[in-house]
LOGUKE-874829 format. One record per residue: x, y, z of N, C-alpha, C in turn; residue in one letter. Coordinates in steps of 0.2 Angstrom, whole numbers, padded with zeros to 4 digits, always signed. Example, Ala and Ser with C-alpha at 12.3 -4.5 7.8 and 13.67 -1.06 7.14 Angstrom:
+0066-0028+0039+0062-0022+0039+0066-0016+0039A+0064-0011+0035+0068-0005+0036+0064+0000+0039S
! end
This chain:
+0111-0050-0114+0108-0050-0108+0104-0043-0106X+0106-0036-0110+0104-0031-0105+0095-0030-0111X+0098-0033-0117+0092-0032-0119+0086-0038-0119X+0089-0046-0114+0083-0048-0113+0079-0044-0106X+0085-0040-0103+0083-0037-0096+0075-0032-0098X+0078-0028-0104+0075-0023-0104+0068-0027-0108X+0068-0031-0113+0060-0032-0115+0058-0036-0110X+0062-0041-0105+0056-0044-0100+0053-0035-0095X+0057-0032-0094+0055-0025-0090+0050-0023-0093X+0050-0022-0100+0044-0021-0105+0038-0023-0103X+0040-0031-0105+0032-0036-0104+0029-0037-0101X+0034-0033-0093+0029-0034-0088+0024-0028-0084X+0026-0023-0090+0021-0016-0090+0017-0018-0094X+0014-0024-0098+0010-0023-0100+0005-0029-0098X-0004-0028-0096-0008-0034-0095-0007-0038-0099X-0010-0045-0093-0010-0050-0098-0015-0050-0104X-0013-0052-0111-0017-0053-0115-0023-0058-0117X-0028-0055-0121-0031-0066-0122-0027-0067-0126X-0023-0067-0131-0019-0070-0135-0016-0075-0132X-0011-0073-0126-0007-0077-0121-0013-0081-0116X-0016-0080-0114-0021-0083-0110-0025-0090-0116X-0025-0089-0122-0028-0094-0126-0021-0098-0127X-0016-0096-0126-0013-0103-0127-0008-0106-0122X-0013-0104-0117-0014-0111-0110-0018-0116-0112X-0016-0121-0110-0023-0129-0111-0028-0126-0103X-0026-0125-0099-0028-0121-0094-0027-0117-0089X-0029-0114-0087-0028-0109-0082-0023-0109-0076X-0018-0110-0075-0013-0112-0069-0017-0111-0063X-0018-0116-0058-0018-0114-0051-0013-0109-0047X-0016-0104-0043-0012-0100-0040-0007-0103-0036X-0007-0108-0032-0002-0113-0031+0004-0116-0035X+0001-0119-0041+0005-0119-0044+0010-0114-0048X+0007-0108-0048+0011-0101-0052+0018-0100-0045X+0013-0101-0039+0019-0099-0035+0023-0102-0035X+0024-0110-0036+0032-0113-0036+0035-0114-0041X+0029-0111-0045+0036-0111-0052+0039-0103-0050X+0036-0100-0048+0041-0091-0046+0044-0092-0042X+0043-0097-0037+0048-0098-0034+0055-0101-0033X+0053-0107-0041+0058-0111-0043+0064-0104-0048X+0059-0101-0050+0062-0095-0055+0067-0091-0049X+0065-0088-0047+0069-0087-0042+0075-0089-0038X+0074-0094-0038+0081-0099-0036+0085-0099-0045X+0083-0102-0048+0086-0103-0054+0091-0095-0056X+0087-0088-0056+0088-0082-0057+0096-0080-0052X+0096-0083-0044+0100-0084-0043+0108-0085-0042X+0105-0091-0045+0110-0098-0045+0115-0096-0053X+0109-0094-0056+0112-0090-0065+0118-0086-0063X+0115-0081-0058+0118-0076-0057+0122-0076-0053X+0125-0080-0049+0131-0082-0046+0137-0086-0051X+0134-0089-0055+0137-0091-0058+0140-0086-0063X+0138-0083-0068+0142-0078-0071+0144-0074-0068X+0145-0071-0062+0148-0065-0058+0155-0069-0057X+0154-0076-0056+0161-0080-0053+0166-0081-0061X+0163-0082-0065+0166-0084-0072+0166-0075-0075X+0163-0070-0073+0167-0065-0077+0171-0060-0072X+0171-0062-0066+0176-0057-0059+0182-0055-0064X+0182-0046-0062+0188-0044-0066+0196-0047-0064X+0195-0049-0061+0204-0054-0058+0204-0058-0061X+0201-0064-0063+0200-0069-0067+0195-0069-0073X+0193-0065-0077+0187-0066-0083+0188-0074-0087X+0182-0078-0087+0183-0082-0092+0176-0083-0098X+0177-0075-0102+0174-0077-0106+0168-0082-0109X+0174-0088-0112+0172-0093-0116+0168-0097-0110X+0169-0095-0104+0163-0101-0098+0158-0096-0097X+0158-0089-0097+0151-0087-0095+0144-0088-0101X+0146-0092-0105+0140-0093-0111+0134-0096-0109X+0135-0102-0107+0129-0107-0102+0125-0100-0098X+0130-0099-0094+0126-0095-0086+0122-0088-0091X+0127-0088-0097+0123-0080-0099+0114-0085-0100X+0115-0089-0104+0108-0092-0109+0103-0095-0104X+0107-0101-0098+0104-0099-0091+0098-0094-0088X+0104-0088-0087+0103-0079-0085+0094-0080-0089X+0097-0076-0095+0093-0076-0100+0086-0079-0102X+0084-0087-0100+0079-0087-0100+0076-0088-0092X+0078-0089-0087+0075-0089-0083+0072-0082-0082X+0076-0075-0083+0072-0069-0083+0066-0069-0089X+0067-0072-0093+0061-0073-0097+0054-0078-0095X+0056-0084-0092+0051-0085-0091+0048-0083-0084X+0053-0079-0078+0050-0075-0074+0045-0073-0074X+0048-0067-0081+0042-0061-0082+0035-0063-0083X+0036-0071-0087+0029-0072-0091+0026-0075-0084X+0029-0078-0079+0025-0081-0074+0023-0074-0069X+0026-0070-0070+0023-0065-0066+0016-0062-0068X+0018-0061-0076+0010-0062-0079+0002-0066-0078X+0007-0069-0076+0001-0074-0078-0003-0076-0072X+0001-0069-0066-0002-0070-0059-0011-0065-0060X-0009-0061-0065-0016-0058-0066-0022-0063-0068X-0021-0070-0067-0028-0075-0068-0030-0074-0061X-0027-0072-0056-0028-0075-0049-0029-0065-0045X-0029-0060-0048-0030-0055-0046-0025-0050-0048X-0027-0044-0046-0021-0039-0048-0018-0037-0042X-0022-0037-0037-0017-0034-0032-0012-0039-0031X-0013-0047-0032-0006-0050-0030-0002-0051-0036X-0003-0050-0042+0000-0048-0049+0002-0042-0048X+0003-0037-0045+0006-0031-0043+0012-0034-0040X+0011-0035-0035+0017-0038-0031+0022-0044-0034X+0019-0048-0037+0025-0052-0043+0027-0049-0050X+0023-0046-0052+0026-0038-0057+0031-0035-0055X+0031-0030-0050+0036-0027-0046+0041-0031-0045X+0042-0035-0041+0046-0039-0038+0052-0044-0045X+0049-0044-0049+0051-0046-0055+0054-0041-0061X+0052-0035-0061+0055-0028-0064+0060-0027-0059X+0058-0027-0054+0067-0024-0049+0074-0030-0051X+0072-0035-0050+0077-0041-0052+0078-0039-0060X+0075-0041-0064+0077-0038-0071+0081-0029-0071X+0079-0027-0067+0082-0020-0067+0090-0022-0063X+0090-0023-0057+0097-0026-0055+0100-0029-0060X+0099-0034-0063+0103-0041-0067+0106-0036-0073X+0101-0031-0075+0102-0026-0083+0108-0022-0082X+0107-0020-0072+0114-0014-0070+0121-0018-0068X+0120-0027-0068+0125-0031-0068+0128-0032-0073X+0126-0031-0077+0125-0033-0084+0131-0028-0088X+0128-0023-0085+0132-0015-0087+0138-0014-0086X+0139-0019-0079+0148-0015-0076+0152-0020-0079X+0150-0026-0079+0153-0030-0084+0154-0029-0090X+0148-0026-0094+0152-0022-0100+0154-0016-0100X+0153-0012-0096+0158-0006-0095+0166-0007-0089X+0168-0012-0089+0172-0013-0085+0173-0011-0079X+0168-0011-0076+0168-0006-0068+0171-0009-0063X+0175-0013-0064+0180-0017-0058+0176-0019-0053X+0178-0016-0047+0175-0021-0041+0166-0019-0038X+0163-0015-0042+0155-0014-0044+0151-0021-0043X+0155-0024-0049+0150-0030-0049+0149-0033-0042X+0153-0032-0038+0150-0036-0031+0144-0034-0029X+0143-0027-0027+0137-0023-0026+0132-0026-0032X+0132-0025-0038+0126-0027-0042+0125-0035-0040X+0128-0039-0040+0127-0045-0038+0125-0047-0032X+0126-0040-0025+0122-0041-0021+0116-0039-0023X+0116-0035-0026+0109-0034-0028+0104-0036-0028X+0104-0041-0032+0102-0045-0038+0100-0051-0031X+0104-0053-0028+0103-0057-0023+0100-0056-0018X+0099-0050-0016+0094-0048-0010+0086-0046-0014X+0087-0044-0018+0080-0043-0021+0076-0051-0021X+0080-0056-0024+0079-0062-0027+0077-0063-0018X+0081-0061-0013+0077-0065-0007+0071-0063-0004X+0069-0056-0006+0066-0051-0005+0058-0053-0008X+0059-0054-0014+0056-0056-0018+0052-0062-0012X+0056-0069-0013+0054-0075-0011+0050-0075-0006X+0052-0068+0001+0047-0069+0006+0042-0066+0005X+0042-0059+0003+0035-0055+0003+0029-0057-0004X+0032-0059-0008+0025-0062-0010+0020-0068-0006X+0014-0062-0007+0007-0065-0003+0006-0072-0007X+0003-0073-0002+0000-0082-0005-0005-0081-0009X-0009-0077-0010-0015-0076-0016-0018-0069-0014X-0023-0068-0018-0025-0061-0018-0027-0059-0012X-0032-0064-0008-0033-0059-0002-0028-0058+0004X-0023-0064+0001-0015-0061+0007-0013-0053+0006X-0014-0054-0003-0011-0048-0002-0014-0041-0003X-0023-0041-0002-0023-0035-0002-0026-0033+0006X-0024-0039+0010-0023-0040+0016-0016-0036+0019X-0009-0037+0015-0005-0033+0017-0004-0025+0015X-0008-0025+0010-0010-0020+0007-0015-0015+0011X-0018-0019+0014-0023-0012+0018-0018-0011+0027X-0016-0017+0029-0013-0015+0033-0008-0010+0034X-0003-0010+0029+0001-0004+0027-0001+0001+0026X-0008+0001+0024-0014+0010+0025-0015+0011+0030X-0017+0003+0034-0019+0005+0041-0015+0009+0046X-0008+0008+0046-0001+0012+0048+0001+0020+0046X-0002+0021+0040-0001+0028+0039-0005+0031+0039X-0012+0028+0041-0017+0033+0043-0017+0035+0050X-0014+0028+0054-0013+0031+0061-0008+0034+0064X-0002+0033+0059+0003+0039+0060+0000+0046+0058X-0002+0045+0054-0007+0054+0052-0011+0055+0057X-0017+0050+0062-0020+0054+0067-0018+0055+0072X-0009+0051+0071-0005+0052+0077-0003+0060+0078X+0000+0063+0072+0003+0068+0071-0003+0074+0073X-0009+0074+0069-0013+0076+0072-0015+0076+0079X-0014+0071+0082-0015+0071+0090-0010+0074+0095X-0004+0073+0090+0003+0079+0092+0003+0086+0093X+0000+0085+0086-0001+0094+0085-0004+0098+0090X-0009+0095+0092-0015+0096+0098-0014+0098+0102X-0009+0092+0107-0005+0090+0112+0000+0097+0112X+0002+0099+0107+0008+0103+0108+0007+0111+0110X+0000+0112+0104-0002+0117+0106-0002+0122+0112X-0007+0113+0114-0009+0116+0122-0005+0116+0126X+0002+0111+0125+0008+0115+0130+0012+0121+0127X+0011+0123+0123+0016+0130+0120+0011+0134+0123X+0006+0135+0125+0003+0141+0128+0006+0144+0133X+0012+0141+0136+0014+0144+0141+0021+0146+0140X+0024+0144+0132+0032+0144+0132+0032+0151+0126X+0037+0148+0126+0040+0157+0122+0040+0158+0116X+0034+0162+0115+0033+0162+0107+0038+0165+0105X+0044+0171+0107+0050+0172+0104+0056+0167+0099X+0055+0163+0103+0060+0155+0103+0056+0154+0098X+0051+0150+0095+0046+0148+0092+0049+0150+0084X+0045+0158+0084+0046+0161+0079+0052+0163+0078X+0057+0160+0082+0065+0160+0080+0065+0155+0076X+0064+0149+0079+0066+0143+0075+0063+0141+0070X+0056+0146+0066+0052+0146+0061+0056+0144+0054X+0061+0149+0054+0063+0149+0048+0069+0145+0046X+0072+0142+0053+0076+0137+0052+0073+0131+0051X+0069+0128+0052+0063+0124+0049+0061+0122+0044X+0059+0131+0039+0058+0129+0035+0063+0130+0027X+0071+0133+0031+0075+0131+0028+0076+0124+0026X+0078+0121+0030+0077+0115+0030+0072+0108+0026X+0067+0111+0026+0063+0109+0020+0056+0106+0024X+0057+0107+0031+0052+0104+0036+0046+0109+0037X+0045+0112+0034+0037+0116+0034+0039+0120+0042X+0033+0123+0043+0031+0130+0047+0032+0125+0053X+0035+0128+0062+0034+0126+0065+0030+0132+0071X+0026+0135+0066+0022+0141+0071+0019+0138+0072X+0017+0142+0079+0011+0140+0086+0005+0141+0082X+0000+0136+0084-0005+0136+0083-0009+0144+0086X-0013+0147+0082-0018+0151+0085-0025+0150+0089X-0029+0152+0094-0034+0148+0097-0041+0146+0090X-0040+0148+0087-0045+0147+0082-0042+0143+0074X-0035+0143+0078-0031+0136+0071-0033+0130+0076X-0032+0130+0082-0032+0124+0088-0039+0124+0088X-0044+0128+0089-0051+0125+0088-0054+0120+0082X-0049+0123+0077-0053+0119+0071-0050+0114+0070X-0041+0111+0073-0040+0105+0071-0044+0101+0076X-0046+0102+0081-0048+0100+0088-0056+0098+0083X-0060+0100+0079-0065+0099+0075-0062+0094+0069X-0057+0093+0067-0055+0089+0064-0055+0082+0065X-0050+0082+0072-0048+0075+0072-0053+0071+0075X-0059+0069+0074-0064+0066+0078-0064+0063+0069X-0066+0068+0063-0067+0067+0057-0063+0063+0057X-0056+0062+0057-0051+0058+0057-0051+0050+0061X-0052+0052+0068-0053+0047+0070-0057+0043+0070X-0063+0044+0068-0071+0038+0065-0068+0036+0059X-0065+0040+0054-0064+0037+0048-0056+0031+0049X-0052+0032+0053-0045+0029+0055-0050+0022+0057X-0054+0022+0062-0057+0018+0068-0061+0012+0060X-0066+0016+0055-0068+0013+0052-0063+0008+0046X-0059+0012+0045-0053+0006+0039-0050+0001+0045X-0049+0003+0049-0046-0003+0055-0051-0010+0053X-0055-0006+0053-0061-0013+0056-0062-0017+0051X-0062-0014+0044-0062-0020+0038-0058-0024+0037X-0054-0026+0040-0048-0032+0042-0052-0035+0045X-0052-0036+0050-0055-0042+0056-0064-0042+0054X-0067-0036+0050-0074-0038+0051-0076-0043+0044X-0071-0040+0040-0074-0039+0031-0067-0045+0030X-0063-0044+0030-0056-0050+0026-0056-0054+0029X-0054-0054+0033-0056-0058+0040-0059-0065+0039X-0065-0062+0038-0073-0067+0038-0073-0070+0032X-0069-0068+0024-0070-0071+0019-0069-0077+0020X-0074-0084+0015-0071-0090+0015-0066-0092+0011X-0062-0096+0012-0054-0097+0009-0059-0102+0001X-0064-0105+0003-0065-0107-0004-0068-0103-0011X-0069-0098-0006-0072-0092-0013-0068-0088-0016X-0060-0088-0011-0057-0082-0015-0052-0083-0020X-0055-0088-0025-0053-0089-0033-0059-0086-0037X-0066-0085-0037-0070-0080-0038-0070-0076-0040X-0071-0076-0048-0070-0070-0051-0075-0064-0048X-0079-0065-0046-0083-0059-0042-0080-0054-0035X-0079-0061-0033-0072-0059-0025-0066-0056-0029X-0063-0059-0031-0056-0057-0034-0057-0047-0037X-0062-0048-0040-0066-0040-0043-0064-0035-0035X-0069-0040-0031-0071-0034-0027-0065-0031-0022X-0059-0037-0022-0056-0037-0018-0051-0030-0022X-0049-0033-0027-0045-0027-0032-0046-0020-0030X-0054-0019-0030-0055-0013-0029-0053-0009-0023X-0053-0013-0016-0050-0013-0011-0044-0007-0009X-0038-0008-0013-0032-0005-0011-0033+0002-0016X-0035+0003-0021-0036+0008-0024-0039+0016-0019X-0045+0013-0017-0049+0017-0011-0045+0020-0004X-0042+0014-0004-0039+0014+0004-0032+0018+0002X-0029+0017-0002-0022+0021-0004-0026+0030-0004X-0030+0031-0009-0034+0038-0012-0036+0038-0005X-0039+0035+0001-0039+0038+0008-0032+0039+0011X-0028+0036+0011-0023+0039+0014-0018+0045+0012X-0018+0047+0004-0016+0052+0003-0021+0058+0002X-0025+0057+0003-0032+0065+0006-0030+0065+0014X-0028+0060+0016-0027+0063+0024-0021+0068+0025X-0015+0064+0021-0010+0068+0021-0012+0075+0020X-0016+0078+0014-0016+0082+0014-0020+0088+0019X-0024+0083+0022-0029+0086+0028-0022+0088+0032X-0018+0084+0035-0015+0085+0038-0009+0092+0035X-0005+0092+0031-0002+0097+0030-0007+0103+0029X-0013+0103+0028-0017+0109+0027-0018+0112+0037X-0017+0108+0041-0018+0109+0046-0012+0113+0050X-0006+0112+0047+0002+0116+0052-0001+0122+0049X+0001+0129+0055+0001+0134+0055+0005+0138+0050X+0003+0144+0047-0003+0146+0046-0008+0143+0042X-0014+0140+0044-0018+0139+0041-0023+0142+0037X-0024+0139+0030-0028+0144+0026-0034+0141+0024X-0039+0143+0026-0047+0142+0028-0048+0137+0023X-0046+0139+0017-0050+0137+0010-0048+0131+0009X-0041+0129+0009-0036+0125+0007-0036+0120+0014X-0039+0122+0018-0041+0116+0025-0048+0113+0021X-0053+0116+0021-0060+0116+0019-0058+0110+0013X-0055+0112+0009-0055+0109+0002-0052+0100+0004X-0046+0100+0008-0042+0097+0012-0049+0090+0015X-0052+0092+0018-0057+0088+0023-0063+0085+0019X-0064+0089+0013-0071+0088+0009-0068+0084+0005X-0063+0084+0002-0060+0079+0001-0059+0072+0003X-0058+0072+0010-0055+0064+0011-0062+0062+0015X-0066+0067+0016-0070+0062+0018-0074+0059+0012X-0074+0065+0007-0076+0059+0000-0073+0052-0001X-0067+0053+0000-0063+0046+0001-0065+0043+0007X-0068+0044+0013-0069+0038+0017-0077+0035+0014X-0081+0040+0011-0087+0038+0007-0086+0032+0003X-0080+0035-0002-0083+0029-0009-0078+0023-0005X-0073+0023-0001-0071+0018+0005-0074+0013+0006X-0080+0017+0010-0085+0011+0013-0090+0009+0008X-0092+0013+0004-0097+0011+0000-0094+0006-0006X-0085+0005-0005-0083-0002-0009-0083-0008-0006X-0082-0005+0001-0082-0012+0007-0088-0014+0007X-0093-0012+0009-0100-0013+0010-0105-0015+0005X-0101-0022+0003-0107-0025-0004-0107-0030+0001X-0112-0034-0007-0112-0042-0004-0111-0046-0004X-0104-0044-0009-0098-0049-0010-0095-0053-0007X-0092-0046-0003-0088-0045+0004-0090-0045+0010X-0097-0042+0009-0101-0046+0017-0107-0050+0014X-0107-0057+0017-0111-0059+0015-0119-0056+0017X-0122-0061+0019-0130-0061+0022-0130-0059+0030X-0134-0056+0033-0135-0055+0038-0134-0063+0044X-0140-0066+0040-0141-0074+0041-0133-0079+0042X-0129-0076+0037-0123-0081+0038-0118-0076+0042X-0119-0070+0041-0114-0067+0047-0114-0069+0055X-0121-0071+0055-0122-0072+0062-0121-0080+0062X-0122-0082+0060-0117-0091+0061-0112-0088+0061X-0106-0087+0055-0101-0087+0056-0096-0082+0061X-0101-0078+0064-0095-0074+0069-0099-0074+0076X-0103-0078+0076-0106-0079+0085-0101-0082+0088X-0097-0084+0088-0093-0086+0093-0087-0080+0095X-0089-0075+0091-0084-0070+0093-0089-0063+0099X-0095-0065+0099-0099-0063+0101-0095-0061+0110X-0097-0054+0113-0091-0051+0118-0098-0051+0123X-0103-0052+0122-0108-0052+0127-0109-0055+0134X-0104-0059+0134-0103-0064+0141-0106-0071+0138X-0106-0075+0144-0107-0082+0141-0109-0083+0139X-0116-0082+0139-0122-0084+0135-0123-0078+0129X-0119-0073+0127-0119-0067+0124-0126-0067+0118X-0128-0061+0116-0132-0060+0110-0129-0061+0104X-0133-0059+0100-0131-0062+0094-0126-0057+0091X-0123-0057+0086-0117-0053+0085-0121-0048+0078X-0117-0040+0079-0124-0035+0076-0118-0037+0069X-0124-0033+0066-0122-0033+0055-0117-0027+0056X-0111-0031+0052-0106-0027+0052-0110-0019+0045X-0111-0022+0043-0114-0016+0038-0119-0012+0043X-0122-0012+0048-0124-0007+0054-0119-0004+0056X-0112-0007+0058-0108-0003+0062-0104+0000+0057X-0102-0002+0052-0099+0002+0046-0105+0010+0044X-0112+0009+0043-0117+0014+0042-0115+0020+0047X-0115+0017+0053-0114+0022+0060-0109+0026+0061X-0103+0022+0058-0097+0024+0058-0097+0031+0053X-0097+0029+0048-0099+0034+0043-0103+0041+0043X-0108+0038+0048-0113+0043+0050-0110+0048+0055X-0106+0046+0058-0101+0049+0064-0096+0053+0059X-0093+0050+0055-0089+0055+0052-0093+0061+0047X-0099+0059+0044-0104+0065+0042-0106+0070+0047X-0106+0066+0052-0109+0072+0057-0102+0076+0062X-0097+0073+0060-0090+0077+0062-0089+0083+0057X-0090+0079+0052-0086+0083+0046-0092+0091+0047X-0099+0090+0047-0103+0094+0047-0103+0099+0052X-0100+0098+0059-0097+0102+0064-0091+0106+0061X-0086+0104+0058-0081+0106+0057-0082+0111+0050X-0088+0111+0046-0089+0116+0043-0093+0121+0045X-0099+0119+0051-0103+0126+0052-0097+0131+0059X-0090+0127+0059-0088+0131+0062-0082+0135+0059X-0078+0133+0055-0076+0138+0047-0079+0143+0045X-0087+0141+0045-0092+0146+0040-0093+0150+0047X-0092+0152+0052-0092+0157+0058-0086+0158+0057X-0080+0155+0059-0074+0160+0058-0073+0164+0053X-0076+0162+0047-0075+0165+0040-0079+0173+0041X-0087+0170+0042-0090+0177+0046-0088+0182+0051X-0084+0178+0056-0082+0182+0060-0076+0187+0058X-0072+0185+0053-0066+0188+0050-0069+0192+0046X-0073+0193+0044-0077+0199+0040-0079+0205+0040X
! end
């Protein structure tokens, strides 16, 4: 069992190939992939309850656990191959029935283990294991690729706004420590950063200046990932996104938006006191690179159609009042958007490059 666990763990690091794609008579529908992983997942279960009951250290019965092992044993096999096989229908939702399929083989391999290593009352814990992942599994795979790179960007969407939260805190705090005791402060400096929790020194009026030039950069680029949900995923047609063209562009999607959320993180730890000019500079020129090639992934004409059909299909969303105007091209508001963060970000360096000279 541990070494079907381990080459299905294997197989599922590796892309589908055309070798295995040639000997389909055809392509499975994504509907159809889901029920047989769904049915595998029941069967994976049902295996797995079964030998935990046939090998419990109070009662082992061997000579019964055979079936449930060969059971066991091919349904994580044909798991792995169905998880594969979700890469016809995209990667980002092929991500999530990969993953979700290595964690179970990974559980099942450590079930596997206390059993043959005798660990007595262990196997309950693996066993539960095994079965909460298998439920885990069942709920959270997306229904097809744009489900899931739909859940995928909303999870960006939340840690971006946590970051301009923190950012808005830091602000927020400054301005009230200007009145409290810097003693206290720089007492509880070092206790902080024993703790593993970074510097908790007051900002300076010229640290406070520049994060105060930051977070607008921050907020037009947060404001603009918000809006490709409802503008851009949103408005896909449900019959195009089998599309090898759609599928492509959708892929590309989570990549962008992840590389923007970890350039904020970084803006943002470049921002707690003491701040170091360069390492802030480098921190911002950075992510806003990333909101650049962001929007310049979103902003095809894949994913936004034609001007002509944006406006049939999203006039009724039209906020004009009753008789409202026509509704504008999102590739205008995303440009504009953009253009607000270039012209933040631009503020925020011609005032660096004065502090720099002033400290000179």
């Amino acid at each position: 069992m541990q070494k079907t666990c381990l080459a299905a763990i294997d197989a599922l690091q590796e892309p589908l190939s055309s070798t295995q794609t040639s000997l389909l008579d055809s392509p499975p529908a994504c509907t159809v992939l889901q029920k047989d992983y769904q049915s595998l997942l029941t069967l994976v279960y049902t295996s797995t309850t079964k030998l935990t009951l046939v090998l419990r250290p109070s009662a082992p019965a061997p000579s019964a656990a055979l079936a449930p092992i060969a059971d066991l044993g091919a349904s994580v096999t044909s798991l792995a191959t169905c998880a594969t096989l979700f890469d016809l229908h995209g990667a980002t939702l092929s991500s999530y029935a990969r993953q979700a399929a290595r964690d179970i083989c990974g559980a099942i391999n450590a079930l596997a283990r206390t059993f043959v290593d005798n660990a007595g009352e262990e196997y309950l814990v693996r066993t539960g294991a095994v079965h909460d992942l298998v439920e885990k599994a069942r709920k959270d795979l997306p229904a097809d690729n744009l489900a899931a790179v739909k859940k995928r960007w909303k999870a960006d969407r939340e840690m971006l706004e946590d970051s301009l939260g923190e950012i808005n805190s830091m602000i927020e705090d400054a301005n009230q420590d200007e009145d409290g005791d810097l003693d206290d402060e720089e007492g509880l400096d070092d206790e902080w950063s024993e703790l593993g929790f970074g510097s908790s020194k007051k900002m300076s009026e010229v640290e406070l200046e520049r994060t105060k030039k930051v977070q607008p950069i921050i907020r037009f680029a947060t404001l603009l990932h918000k809006r490709v949900a409802p503008d851009v995923l949103a408005k896909l047609p449900g019959a195009m996104t089998d599309s090898s063209a759609l599928t492509e562009a959708l892929d590309a999607l989570p990549p962008v938006s992840h590389a923007t959320v970890l350039a904020l993180e970084e803006v943002v730890a470049s921002l707690y006191a003491p701040q170091k000019p360069a390492t802030l500079a480098s921190a911002v020129a950075g992510f806003t690179d990333a909101i650049r090639k962001l929007h310049a992934t979103v902003v095809t004409a894949t994913l936004i159609p034609s001007e002509e059909a944006l406006v049939r299909a999203m006039g009724a969303l039209d906020v004009g009042g009753e008789n409202g105007e026509k509704m504008k091209d999102p590739r205008k508001w995303f440009r504009t958007c953009l253009m607000q963060v270039d012209k933040s970000a631009k503020a925020f360096e011609e005032l660096l490059a004065l502090n720099i000279a002033n400290a000179t």
